[in-house]
C-alpha angles and dihedrals in degrees: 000000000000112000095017086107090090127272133283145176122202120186130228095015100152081116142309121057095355101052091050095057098054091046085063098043083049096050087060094051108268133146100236131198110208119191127193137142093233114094097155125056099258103020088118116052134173125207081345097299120114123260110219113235150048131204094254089050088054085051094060087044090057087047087052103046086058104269125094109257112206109187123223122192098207128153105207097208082075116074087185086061088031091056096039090064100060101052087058094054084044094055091035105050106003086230160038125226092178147016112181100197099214105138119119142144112251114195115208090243099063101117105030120109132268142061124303102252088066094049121084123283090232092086089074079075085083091077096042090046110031112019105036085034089054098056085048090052092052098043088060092043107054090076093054090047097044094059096062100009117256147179135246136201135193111199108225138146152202096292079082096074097020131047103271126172091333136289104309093056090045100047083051098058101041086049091055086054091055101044087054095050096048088046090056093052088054088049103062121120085031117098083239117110119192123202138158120227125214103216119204121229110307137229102230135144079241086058091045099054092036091064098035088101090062115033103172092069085040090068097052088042088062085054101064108027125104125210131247082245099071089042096064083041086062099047095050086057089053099056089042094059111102092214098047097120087075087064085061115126103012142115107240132189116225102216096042085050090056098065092056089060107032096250117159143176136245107300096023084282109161105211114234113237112232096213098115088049105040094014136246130280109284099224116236130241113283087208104110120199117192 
């Protein structure tokens, strides 16, 4: 039956990455939560043009993919909504199997050139939602996860290790690395493991129209890029895997992931990994001070 598969809850889902993701989990029969702030086709723009997808669209893609989608307007900026959340998954299903902890606030000026200080202010919201949304998610959610075992995963990417689209993004993203493996540490003697994913270039309607202006490097974009498909694929095989506790705590490469399990993209397509061109996770310290 539709939504038996376990219970899961992905972040900033309107479209994109997200969205991709819970049309995967749902694929494979879960009941899946999805948050975002668009309710209304055209609510998110970027550069004035319209941006496909609400939260409430990426729910019937979950429904039709073969889970049940249950859609969720949240902004993730507010804990009371945030909260809020939760104690509805917590009276509706007694549990949580995933987060995927994807949420996070893009300005239009992300990829554009220059040093940080000429670029808009508003990039500093990475670290408000993103980084910091991610930790209250996470907080709410580690009730829901301890009470079956779970996994969660934080979506993060090369710009952690490398300089990508400047400091804000990267801080975010290291940021997102520590706070998975110190999760994991707090976690322990509990069946939830916690890891962030370096995700390779993705294929979204936000990639597309950032590199029209170049297509060239578009079309050797497309063929490199995986899509967020493949990424939800991949996370369902994580949480399926019966030693996955031994995964807690680490930096993992998708697509380097996705061999392991025999995960492919469309097509049959097998993702390349971009560690000898941006470099690898850098392990952390095992020394713990209280």
């Amino acid at each position: 039956m539709a939504g038996q598969e376990g219970v899961a809850l992905v972040t900033g889902a309107s479209r994109g990455v997200g969205r991709g993701v819970a049309e995967a989990l749902g694929a494979a029969g879960m009941t899946v939560y999805v948050t975002g702030r668009s309710v209304r086709q055209g609510e998110a723009q970027f550069r004035g043009q319209a941006l496909e997808g609400t939260v409430h669209d990426s729910a019937e893609a979950v429904t039709a993919a073969g889970g049940l989608g249950i859609a969720v307007p949240c902004d993730h900026g507010d804990d009371d909504e945030v909260r809020a959340l939760f104690e509805r998954i917590g009276r509706e299903q007694g549990r949580l199997d995933i987060l995927v902890n994807n949420a996070l606030s893009i300005d239009d000026s992300l990829t554009d050139a220059g040093p940080f200080w000429e670029k808009p202010l508003a990039q500093a919201q990475m670290l408000d939602i993103g980084l910091r949304s991610a930790y209250v998610a996470s907080h709410y959610a580690a009730p829901l996860l301890i009470k079956g075992g779970g996994l969660m995963a934080f979506i993060s990417s090369f710009g952690a290790a490398c300089y990508m689209h400047g400091p804000a993004y990267g801080a975010q993203k290291a940021g997102s690395d520590k706070m998975a493996a110190d999760m994991a540490v707090d976690f322990e003697g509990h069946d939830v493991a916690v890891v962030s994913l370096w995700l390779g270039m993705q294929l979204t309607q936000r990639s597309a129209l950032a590199s029209g202006g170049h297509p060239e490097h578009y079309r050797q974009f497309l063929a490199s890029a995986e899509t967020p498909q493949f990424n939800g694929r991949l996370i369902h095989a994580l949480w399926r895997d019966p030693e996955r506790q031994k995964r807690s705590g680490q930096v993992l490469i998708s697509a380097e992931l996705a061999r392991e399990y025999g995960v492919l993209d469309e097509g049959g397509r097998q993702p390349m990994s971009w560690r000898e061109q941006l470099g690898g996770p850098r392990p952390f310290n095992p020394a713990r001070v209280g």
